[in-house]
RODO-2510 file (C-alpha; in nm, 4 decimals, decimal comma):
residues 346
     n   res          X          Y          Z
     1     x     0,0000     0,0000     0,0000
     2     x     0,1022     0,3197    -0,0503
     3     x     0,2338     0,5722     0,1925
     4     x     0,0123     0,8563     0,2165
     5     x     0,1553     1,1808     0,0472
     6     x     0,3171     1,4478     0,3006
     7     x     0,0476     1,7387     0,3969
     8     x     0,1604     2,0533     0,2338
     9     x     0,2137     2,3286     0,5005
    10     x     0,0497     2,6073     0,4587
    11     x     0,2591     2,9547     0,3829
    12     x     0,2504     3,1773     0,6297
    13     x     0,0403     3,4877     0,5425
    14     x     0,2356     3,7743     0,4260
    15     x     0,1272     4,1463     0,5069
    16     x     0,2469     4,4605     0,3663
    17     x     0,4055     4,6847     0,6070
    18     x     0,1708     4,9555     0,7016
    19     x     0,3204     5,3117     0,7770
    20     x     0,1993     5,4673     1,0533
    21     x     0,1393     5,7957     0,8669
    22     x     0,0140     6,0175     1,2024
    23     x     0,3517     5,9982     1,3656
    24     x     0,5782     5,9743     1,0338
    25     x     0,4410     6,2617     0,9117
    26     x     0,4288     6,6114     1,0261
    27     x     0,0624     6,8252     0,9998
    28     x     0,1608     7,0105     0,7013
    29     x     0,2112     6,6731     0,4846
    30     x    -0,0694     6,5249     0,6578
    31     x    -0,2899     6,8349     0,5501
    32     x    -0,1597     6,7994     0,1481
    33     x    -0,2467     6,4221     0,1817
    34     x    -0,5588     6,3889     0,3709
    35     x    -0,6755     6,7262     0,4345
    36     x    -0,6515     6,7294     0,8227
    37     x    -0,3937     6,7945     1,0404
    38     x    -0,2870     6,4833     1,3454
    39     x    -0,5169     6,6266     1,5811
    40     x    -0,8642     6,6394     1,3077
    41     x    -0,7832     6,3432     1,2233
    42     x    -0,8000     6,1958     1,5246
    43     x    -1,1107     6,4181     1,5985
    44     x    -1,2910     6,2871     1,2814
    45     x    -1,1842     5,9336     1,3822
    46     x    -1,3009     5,9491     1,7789
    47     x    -1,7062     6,0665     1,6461
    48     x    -1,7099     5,6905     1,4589
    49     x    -1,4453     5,5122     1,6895
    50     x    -1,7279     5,2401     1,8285
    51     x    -1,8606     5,1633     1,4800
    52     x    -1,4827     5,1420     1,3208
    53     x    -1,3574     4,9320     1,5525
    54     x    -1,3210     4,5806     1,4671
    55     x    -1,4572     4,3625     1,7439
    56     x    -1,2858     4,0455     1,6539
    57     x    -0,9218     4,1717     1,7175
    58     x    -0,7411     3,9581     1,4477
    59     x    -0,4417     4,0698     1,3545
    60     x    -0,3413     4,3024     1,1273
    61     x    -0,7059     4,4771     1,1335
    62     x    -0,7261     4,8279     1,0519
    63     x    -0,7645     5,0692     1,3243
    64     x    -1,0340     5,3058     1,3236
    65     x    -0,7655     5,5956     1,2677
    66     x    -0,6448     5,4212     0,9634
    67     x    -0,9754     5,3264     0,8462
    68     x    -1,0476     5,7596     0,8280
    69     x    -0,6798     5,8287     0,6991
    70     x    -0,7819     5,5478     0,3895
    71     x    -1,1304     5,7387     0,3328
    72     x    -0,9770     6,1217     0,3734
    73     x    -0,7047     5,9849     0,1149
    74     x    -0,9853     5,8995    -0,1362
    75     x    -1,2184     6,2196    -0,0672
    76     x    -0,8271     6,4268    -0,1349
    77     x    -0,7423     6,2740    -0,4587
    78     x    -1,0410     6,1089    -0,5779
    79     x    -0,8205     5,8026    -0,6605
    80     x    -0,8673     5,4544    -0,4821
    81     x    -0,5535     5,3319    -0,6465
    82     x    -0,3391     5,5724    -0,4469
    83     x    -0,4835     5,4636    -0,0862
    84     x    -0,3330     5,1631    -0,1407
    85     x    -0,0055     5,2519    -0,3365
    86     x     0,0485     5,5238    -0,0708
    87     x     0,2436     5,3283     0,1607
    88     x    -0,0784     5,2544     0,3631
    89     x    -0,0450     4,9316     0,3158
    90     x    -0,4322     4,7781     0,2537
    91     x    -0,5345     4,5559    -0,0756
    92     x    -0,7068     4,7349    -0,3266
    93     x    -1,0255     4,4983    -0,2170
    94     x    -0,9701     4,6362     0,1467
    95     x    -0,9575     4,9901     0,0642
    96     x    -1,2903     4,9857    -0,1219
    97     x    -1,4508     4,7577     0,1866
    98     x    -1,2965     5,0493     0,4395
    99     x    -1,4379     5,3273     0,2275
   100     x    -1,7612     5,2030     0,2221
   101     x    -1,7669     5,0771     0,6015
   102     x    -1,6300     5,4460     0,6873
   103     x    -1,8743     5,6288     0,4751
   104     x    -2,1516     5,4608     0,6344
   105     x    -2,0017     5,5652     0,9870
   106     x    -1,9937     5,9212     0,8871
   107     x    -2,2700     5,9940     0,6781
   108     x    -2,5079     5,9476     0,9471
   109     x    -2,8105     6,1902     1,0313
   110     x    -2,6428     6,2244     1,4108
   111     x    -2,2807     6,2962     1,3068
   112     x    -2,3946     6,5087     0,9641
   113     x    -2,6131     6,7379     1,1872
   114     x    -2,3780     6,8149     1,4272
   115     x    -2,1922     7,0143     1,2398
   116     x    -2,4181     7,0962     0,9264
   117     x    -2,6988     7,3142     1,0802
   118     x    -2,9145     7,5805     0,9393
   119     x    -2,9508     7,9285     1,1501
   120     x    -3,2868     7,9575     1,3360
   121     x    -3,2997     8,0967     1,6480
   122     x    -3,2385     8,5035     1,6438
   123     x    -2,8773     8,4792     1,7878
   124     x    -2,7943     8,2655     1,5103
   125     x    -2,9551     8,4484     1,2323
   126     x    -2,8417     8,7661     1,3670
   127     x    -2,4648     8,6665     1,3786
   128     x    -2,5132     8,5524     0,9758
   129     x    -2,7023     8,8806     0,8924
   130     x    -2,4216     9,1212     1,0844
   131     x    -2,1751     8,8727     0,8510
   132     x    -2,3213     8,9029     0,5117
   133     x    -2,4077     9,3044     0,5386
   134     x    -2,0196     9,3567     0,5622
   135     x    -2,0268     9,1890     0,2356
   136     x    -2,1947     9,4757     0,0438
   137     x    -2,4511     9,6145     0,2454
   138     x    -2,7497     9,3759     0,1368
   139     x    -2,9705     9,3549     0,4753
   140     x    -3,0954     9,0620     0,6703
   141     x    -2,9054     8,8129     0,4742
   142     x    -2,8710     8,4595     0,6493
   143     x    -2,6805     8,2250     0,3767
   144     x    -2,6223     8,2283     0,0079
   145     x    -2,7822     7,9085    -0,1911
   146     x    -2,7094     7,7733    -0,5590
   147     x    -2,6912     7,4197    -0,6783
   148     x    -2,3816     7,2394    -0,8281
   149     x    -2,3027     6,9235    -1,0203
   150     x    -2,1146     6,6248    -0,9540
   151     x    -2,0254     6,3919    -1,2221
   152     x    -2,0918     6,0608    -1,1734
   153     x    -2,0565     5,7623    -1,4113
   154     x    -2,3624     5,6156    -1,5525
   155     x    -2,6066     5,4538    -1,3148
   156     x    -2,7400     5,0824    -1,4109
   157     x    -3,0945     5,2252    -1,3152
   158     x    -3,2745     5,5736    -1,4559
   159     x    -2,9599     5,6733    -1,6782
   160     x    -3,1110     5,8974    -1,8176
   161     x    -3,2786     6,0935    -1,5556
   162     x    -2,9040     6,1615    -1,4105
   163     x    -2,7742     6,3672    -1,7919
   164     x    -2,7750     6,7062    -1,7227
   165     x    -2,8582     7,0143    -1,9592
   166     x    -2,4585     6,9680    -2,0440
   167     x    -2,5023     6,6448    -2,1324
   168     x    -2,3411     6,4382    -1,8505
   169     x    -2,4174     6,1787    -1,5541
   170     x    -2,4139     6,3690    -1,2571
   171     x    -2,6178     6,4574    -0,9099
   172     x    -2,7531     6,8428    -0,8762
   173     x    -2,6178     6,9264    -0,5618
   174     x    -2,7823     7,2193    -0,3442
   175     x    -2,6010     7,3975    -0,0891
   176     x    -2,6108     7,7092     0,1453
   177     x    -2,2932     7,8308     0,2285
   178     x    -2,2758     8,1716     0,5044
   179     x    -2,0529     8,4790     0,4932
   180     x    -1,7478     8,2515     0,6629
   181     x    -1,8081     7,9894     0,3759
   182     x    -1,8955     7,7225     0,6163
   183     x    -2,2285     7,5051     0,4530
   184     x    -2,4915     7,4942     0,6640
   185     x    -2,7208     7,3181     0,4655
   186     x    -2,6817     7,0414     0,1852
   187     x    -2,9490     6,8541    -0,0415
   188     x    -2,7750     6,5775    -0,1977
   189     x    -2,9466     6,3187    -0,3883
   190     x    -3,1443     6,4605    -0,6840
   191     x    -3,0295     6,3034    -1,0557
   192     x    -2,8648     6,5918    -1,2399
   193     x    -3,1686     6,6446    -1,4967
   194     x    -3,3614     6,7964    -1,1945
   195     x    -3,4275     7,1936    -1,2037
   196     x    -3,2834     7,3956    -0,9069
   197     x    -3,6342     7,5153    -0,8149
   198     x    -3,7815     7,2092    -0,8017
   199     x    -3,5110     7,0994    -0,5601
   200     x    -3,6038     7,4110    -0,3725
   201     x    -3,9574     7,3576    -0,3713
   202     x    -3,9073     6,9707    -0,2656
   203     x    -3,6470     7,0571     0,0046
   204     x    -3,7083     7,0782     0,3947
   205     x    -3,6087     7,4204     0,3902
   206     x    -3,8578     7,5373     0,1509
   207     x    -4,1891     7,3120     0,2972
   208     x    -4,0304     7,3572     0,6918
   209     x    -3,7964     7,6021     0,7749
   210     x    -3,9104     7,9043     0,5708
   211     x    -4,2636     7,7482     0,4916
   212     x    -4,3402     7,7153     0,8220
   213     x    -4,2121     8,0742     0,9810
   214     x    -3,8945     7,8716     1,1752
   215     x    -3,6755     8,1441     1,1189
   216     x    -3,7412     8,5479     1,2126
   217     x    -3,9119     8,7430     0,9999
   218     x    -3,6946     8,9851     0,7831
   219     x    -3,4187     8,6727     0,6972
   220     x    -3,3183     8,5825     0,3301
   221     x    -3,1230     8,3563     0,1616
   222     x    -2,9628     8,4997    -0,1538
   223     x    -3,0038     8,2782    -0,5221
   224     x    -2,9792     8,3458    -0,8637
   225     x    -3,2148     8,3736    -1,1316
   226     x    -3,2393     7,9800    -1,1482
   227     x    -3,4765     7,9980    -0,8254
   228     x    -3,8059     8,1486    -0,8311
   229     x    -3,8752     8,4881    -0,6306
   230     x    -4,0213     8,4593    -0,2820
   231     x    -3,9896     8,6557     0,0809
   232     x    -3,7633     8,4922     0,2231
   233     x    -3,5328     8,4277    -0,1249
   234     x    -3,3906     8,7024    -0,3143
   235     x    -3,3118     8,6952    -0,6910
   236     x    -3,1452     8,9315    -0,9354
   237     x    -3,3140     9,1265    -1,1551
   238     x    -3,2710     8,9827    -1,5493
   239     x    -3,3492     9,3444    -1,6840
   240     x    -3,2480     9,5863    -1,4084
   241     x    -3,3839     9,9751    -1,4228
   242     x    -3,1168    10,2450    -1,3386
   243     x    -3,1453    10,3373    -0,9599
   244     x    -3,2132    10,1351    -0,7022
   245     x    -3,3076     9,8088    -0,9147
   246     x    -2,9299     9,8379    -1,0600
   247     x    -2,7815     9,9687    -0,7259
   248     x    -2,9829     9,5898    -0,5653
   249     x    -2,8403     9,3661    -0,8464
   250     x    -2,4589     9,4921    -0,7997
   251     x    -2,4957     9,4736    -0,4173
   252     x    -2,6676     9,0778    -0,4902
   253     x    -2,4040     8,9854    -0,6963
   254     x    -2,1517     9,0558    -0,4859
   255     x    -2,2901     8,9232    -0,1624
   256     x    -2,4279     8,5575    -0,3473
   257     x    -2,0770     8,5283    -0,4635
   258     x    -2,0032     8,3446    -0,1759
   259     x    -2,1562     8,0426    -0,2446
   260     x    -1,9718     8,0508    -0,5866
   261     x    -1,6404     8,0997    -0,3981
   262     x    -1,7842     7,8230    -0,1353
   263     x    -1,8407     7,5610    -0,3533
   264     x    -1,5100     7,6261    -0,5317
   265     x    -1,3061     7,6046    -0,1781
   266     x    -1,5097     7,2475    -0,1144
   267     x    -1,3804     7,1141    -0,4301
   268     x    -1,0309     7,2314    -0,3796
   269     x    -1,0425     7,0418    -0,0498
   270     x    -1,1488     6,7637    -0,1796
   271     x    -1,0695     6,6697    -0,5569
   272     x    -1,3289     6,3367    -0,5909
   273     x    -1,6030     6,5993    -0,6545
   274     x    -1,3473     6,7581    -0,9267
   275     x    -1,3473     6,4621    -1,1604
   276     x    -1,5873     6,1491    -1,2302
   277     x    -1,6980     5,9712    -0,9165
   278     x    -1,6973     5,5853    -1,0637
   279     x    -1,8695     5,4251    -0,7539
   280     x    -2,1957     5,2699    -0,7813
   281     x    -2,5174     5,3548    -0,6854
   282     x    -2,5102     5,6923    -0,7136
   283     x    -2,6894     5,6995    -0,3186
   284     x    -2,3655     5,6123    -0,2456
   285     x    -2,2086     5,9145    -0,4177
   286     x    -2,4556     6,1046    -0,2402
   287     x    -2,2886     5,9975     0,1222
   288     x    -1,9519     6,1219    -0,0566
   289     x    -2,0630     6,4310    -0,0919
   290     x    -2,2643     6,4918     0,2454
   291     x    -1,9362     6,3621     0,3991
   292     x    -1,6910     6,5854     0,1557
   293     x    -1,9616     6,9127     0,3425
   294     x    -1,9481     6,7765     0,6532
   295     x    -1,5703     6,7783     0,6782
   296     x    -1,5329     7,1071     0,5338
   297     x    -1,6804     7,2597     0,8035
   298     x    -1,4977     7,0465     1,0121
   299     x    -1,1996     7,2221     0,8308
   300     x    -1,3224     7,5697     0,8922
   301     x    -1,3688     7,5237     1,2804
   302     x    -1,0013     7,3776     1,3438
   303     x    -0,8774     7,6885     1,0531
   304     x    -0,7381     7,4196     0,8543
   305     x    -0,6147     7,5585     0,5031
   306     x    -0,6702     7,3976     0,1273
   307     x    -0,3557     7,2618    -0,0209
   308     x    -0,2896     7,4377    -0,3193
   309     x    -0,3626     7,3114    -0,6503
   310     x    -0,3651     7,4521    -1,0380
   311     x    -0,6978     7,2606    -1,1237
   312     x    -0,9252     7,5025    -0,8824
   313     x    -1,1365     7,6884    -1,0848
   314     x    -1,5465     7,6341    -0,9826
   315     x    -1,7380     7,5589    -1,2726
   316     x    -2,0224     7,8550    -1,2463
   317     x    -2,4052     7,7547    -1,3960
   318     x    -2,4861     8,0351    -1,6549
   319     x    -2,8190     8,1429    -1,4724
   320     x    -2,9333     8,2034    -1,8712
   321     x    -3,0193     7,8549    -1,8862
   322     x    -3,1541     7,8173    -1,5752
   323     x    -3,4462     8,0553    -1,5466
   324     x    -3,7588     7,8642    -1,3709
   325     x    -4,0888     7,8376    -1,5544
   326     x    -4,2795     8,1213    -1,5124
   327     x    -4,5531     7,9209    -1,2958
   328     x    -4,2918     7,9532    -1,0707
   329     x    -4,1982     8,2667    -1,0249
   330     x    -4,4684     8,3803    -0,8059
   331     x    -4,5781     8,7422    -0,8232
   332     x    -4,5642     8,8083    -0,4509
   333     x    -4,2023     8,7247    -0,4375
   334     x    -4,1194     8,9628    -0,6906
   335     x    -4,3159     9,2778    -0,5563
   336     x    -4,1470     9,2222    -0,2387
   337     x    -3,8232     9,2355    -0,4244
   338     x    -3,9335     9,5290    -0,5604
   339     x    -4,0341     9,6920    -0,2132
   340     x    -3,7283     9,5663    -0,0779
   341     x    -3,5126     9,7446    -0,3472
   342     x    -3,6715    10,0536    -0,3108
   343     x    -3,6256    10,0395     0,0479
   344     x    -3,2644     9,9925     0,0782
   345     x    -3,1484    10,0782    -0,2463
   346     x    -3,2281    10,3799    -0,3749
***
């Protein structure tokens, strides 16, 4: 009979060395690479620590910390490739399982809202209104809204509803940015065929916070001709009269620049909204982007600076094109425009 062949022994498993970027590193590399300095980083990392944290304690499992430096590495370059060709150390298989586990962790409603929030008491709206008149004078301003588009790649489901008016796959983002370019409120997950107003009209902001008197009386937000006229939102005029109709439109332009300017600095900071975002489905790409807003402002409280780069040039909607339908432009908004003009701008 014969002898049974020798069991093969099994290879010992081989890991690549991981570098422990947060002490090799000093803050100014770590803020070119990942956008945060040591000490946001581990910020960022202790409001998800319980829900990062591996509970089996095998070895070589990724720490929370490195599980945030592997997303923030993404959200910087917009490149999956380069979180694991960056010395970090994880399989290309890995680093898409971490960025989707760490998404998840951050793009809750309970971590989003603490730091995404929308002025409503009086101190708050005051403090936003004494901001934007600095700007150019424009009274009881409270934040500056437009909407913005993030290319995605083409969805398996509703292609078409996600081609925009230029004729690419993306989500219509709209944001509010203040006088301090911090966002305090973000609508992300309509397909990029949908109209600005009808985001508007469909949002919580429109049907609750304004529609429902949650904010003072006298407080605006500032958008361009793309939204319709109302109280509370204040649009430029498309044919302006000399006087104070002209003397309104300069002083709007200036002041809604800031949520040009805003949007610009967010894609700076964080180049996957620059180019193509080829995850799938695109609710996912919406949790990239509520993150990407949520860390910004992150950014802004610790006074953390954007890396510079040549590509940073915001892409601005021609407002031409995106005039709503006159059904929605309702006549009361624009004789209070009117009386508001005439009232502070003659």
């Amino acid at each position: 009979m014969a002898a049974p062949a020798p069991l093969r022994q099994r290879r010992p498993r081989r890991f690549r060395e991981r570098k422990d970027v947060l002490h090799d590193l000093d803050d100014g590399e770590l803020i070119k690479r990942y956008r945060l300095d040591r000490a946001g980083i581990i910020f960022v990392t202790d409001l998800v620590r319980g829900p990062l944290t591996n509970p089996t304690g095998r070895n070589q499992a990724l720490t929370p910390e490195m599980k945030i430096i592997v997303l923030l590495r993404y959200l910087a370059t917009g490149k999956m490739q380069l979180c694991s060709m960056d010395d970090l150390g994880p399989s290309q298989q890995t680093v898409s399982r971490v960025i989707t586990e760490t998404l998840m962790a951050l793009s809750s409603n309970a971590i989003l809202t603490q730091f995404i929030t929308f002025p409503i008491t009086p101190h708050e709206t005051q403090r936003k209104i004494v901001d934007f008149q600095q700007i150019a004078g424009v009274p009881g301003v409270i934040g500056a809204i437009d909407g913005t588009h993030v290319r995605i790649s083409a969805p398996s489901e509703f292609e078409e509803e996600y081609v925009n008016r230029k004729g690419y796959h993306s989500i219509n983002v709209q944001v509010i940015f203040d006088a301090k370019y911090k966002i305090t409120d973000i609508v992300a997950k309509w397909p990029g065929s949908v109209h600005d107003a009808r985001i508007l009209n469909e949002s919580s902001l429109n049907r609750v916070v304004f529609g429902r008197g949650m904010v003072p009386d006298g407080c605006h937000l500032l958008g361009d001709s793309g939204y319709p006229s109302k109280k509370w939102l204040l649009t430029p005029y498309l044919r302006p009269q000399p006087g104070p109709q002209s003397n309104y439109n300069r002083a709007h332009k200036i002041t809604r620049s800031v949520v040009e300017r805003g949007i610009g600095q967010l894609k700076r900071r964080f180049h996957v909204l620059h180019g193509e975002i080829r995850v799938q489905p695109p609710s996912k790409v919406c949790q990239i982007i509520k993150v990407c807003a949520m860390l910004h402002n992150i950014c802004k409280d610790r006074n953390i600076y954007i890396p510079a780069a040549e590509d940073d040039e915001e892409e601005v909607d021609d407002p031409l094109h995106l005039q709503p339908p006159a059904a929605q432009r309702p006549r009361e908004g624009l004789l209070y425009r009117d009386e508001f003009a005439d009232l502070h701008f003659r």
